[in-house]
VODRENLUM-544570 format. One line per 8 residues: number of its first residue (from 1); their letters; for each residue x, y, z of N, C-alpha, C, CB. Coordinates in Angstrom, 3 decimals. Glycine has a CB too. Example, Ala and Ser with C-alpha at 12.3 -4.5 7.8 and 13.67 -1.06 7.14 Angstrom:
1) as) 13.190:-5.690:7.800:12.300:-4.500:7.800:13.200:-3.300:7.800:11.308:-4.473:9.046; 12.850:-2.250:7.080:13.670:-1.060:7.140:12.900:0.030:7.870:14.084:-0.598:5.725
***
This chain:
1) xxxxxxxx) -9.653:6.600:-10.460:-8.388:6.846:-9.790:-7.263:6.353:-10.695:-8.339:6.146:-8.395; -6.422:6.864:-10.600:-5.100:6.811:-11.587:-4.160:5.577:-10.983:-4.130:8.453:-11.553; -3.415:4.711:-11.684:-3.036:3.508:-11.213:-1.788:3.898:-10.322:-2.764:2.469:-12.389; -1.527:5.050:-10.940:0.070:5.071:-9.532:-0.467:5.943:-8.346:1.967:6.155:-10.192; -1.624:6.007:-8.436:-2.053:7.019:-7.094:-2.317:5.796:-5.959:-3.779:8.180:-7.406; -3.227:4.799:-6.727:-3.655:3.530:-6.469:-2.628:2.468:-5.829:-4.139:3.071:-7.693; -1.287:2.397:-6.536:0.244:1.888:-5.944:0.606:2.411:-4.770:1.446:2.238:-6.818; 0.743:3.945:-4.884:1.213:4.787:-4.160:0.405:4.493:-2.875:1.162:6.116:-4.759
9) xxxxxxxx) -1.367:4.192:-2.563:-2.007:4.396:-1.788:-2.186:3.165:-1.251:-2.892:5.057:-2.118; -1.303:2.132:-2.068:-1.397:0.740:-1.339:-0.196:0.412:-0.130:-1.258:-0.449:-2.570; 0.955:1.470:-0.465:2.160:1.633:0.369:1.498:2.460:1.705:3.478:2.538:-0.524; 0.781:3.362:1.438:0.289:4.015:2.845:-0.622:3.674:3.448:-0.007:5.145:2.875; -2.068:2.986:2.679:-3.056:2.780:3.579:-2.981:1.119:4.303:-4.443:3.106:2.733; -2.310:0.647:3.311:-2.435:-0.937:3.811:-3.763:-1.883:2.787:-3.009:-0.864:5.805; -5.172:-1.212:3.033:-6.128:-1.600:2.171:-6.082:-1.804:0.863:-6.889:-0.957:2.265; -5.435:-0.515:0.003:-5.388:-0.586:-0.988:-4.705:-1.861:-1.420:-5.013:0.445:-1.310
17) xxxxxxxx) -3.060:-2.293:-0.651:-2.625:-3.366:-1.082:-3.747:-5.047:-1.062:-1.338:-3.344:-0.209; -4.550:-5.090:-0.700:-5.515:-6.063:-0.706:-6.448:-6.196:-1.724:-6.135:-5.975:0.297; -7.235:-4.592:-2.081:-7.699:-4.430:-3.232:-7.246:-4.789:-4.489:-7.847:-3.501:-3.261; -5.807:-4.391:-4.529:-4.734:-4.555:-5.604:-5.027:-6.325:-5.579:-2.855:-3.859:-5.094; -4.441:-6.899:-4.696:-4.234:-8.362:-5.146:-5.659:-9.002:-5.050:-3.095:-9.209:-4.162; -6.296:-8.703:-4.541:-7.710:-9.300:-4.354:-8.667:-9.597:-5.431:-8.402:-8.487:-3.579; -8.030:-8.174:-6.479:-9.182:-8.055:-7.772:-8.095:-8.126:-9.112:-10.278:-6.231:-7.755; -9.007:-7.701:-10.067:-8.081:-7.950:-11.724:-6.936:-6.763:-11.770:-9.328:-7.651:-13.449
25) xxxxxxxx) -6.879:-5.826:-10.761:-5.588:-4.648:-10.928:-4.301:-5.343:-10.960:-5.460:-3.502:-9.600; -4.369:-6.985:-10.150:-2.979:-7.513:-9.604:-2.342:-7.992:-11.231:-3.187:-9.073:-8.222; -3.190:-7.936:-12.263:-2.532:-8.045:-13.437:-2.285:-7.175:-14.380:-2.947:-8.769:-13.943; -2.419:-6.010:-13.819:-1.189:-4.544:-14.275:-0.157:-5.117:-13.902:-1.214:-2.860:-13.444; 0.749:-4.468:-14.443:2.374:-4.785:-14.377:2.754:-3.652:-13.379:3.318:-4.648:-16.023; 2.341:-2.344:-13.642:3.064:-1.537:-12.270:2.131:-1.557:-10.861:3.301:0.271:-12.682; 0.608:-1.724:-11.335:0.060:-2.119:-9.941:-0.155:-3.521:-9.649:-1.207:-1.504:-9.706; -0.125:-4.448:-9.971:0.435:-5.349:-9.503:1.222:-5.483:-8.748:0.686:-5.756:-10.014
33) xxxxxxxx) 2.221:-5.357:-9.053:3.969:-5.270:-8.537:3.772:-4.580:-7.099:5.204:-4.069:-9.733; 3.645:-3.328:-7.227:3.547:-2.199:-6.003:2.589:-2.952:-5.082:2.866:-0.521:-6.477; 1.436:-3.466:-5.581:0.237:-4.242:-4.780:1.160:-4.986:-3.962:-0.922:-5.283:-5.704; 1.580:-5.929:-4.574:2.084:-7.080:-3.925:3.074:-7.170:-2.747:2.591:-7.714:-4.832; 3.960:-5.894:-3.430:5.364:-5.340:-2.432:4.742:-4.668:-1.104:6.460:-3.941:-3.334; 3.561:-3.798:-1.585:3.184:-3.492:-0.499:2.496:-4.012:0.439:2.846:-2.806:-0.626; 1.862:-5.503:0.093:1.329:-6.172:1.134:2.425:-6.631:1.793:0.411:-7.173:0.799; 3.557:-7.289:1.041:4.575:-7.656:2.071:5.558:-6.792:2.826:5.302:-8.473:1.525
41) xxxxxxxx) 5.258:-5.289:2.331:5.818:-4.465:3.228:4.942:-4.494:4.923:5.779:-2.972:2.410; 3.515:-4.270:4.378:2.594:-4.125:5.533:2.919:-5.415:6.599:0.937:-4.135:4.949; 2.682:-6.472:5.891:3.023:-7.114:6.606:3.731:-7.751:7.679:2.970:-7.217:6.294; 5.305:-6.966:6.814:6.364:-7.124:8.123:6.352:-5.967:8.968:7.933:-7.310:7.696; 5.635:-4.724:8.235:5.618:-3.883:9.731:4.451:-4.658:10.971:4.956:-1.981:9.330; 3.618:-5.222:10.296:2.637:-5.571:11.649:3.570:-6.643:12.049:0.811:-6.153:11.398; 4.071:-7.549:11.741:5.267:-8.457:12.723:6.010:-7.768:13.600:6.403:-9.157:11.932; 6.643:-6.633:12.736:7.957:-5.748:13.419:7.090:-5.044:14.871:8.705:-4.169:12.036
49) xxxxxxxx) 6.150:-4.165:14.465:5.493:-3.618:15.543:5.178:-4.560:16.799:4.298:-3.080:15.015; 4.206:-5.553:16.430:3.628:-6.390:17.594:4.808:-7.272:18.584:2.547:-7.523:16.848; 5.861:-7.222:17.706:6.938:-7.964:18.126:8.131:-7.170:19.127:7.532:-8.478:16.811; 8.027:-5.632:18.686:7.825:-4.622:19.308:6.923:-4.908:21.181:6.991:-3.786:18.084; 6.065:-4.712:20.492:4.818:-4.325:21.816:5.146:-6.157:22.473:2.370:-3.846:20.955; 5.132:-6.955:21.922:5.495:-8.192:22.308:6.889:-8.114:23.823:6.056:-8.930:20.688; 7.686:-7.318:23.307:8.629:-7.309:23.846:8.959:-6.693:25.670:9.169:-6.739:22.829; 8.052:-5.203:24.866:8.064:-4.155:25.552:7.392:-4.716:27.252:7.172:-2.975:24.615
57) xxxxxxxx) 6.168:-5.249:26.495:4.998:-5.871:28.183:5.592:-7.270:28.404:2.717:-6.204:27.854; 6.519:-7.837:27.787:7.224:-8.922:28.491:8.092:-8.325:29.637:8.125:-9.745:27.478; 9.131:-7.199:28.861:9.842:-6.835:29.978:9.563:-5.757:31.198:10.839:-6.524:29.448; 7.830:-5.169:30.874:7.176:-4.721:32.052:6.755:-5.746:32.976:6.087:-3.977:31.721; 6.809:-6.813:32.627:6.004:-8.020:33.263:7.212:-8.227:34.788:5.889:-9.758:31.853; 8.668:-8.151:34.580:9.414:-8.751:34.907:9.742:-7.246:35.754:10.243:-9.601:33.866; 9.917:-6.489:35.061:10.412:-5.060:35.699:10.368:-3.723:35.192:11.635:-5.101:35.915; 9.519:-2.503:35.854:8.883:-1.749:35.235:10.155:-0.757:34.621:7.746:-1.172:36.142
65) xxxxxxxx) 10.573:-0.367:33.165:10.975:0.945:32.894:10.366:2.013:32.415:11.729:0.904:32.283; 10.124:2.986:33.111:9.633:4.391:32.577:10.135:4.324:31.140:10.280:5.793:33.441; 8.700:5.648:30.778:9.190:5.865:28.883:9.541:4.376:28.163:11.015:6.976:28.666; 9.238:3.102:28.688:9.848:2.089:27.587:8.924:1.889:26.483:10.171:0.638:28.175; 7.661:2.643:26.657:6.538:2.881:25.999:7.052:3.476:24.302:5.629:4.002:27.002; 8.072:4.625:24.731:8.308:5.595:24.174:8.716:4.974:22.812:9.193:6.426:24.909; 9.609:4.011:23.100:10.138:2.868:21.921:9.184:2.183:20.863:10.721:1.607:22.669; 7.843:1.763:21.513:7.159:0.698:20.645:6.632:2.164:19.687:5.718:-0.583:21.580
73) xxxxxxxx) 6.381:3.566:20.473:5.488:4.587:19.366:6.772:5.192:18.460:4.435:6.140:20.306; 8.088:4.920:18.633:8.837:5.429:17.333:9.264:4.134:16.799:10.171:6.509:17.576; 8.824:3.391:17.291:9.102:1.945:16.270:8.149:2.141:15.311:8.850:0.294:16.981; 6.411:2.416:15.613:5.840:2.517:14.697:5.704:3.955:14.058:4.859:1.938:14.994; 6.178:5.174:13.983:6.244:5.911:13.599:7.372:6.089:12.564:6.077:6.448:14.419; 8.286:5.343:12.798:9.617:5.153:11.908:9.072:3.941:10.530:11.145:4.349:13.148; 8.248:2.995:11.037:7.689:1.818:10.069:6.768:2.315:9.335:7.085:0.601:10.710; 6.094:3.413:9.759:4.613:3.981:8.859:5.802:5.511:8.139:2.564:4.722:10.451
81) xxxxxxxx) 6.778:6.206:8.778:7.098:7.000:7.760:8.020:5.963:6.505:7.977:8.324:8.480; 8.429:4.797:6.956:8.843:4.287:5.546:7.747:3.574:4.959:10.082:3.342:5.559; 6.598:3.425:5.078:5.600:2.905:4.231:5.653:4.111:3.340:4.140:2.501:4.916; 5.581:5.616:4.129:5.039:6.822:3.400:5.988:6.573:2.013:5.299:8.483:4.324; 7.812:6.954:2.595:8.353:7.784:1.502:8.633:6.493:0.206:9.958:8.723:2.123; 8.561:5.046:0.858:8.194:4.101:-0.676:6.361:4.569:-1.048:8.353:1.753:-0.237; 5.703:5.052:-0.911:4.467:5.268:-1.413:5.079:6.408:-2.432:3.229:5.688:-0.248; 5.582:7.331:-1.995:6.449:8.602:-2.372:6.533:8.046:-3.346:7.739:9.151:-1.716
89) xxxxxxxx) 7.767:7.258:-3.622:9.125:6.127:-4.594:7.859:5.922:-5.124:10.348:4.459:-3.863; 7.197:5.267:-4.975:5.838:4.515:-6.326:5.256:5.612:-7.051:4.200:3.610:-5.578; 4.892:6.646:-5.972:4.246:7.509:-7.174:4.652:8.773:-8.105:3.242:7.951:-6.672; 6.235:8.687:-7.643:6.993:9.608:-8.736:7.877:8.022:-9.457:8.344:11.233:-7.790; 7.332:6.760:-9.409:7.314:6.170:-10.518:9.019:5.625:-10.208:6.841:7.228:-11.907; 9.717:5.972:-9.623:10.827:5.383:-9.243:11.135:3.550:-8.757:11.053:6.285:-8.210; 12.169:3.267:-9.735:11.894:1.278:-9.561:13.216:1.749:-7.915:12.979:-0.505:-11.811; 11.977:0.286:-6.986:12.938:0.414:-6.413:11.966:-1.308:-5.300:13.352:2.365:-5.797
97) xxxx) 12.656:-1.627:-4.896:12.116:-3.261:-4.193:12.832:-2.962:-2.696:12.969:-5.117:-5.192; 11.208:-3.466:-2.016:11.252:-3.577:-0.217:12.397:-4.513:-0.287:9.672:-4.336:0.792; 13.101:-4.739:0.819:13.868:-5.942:1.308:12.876:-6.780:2.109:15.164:-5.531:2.222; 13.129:-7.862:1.910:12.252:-8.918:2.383:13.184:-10.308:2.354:10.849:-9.008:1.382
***
């Protein structure tokens, strides 16, 4: 597998970023880098999401709103299409850094 397919596939699958830092790839310079960014991308989406869903069944707990469901699935649909289009950014090779 080609190393920016490998970058690219660490921004979308999540796994790959583990592989990347886990083994000797994390000392490439472009997969490295992408490895790393992308674990801490993954990462704050699983905060952002659960914190999300955290929210959502607190305030069903207290009082039911219809569709409030609707929120936690474009929270994560909005967090996994920006994993996609930085996977995109990595593998047409474009420098560019998550905010964190």
């Amino acid at each position: 597998m080609k190393d920016k397919t490998l970058a690219a596939l660490a921004y979308i699958l999540w796994i790959p970023s583990l592989y990347i830092v886990l083994t000797e790839k994390r000392r490439d310079e472009f997969v490295g880098f992408h490895g790393g960014q992308a674990l801490v991308l993954w990462t704050g989406i699983f905060l952002i999401f659960f914190a999300v869903r955290f929210l959502v069944n607190l305030i069903w707990s207290f009082f039911y709103i219809p569709y409030l469901d609707v929120l936690e699935i474009l929270t994560g649909a909005g967090l996994y299409g920006y994993a996609c289009y930085c996977g995109w950014r990595c593998y047409q090779e474009i420098a560019f850094k998550v905010p964190h």
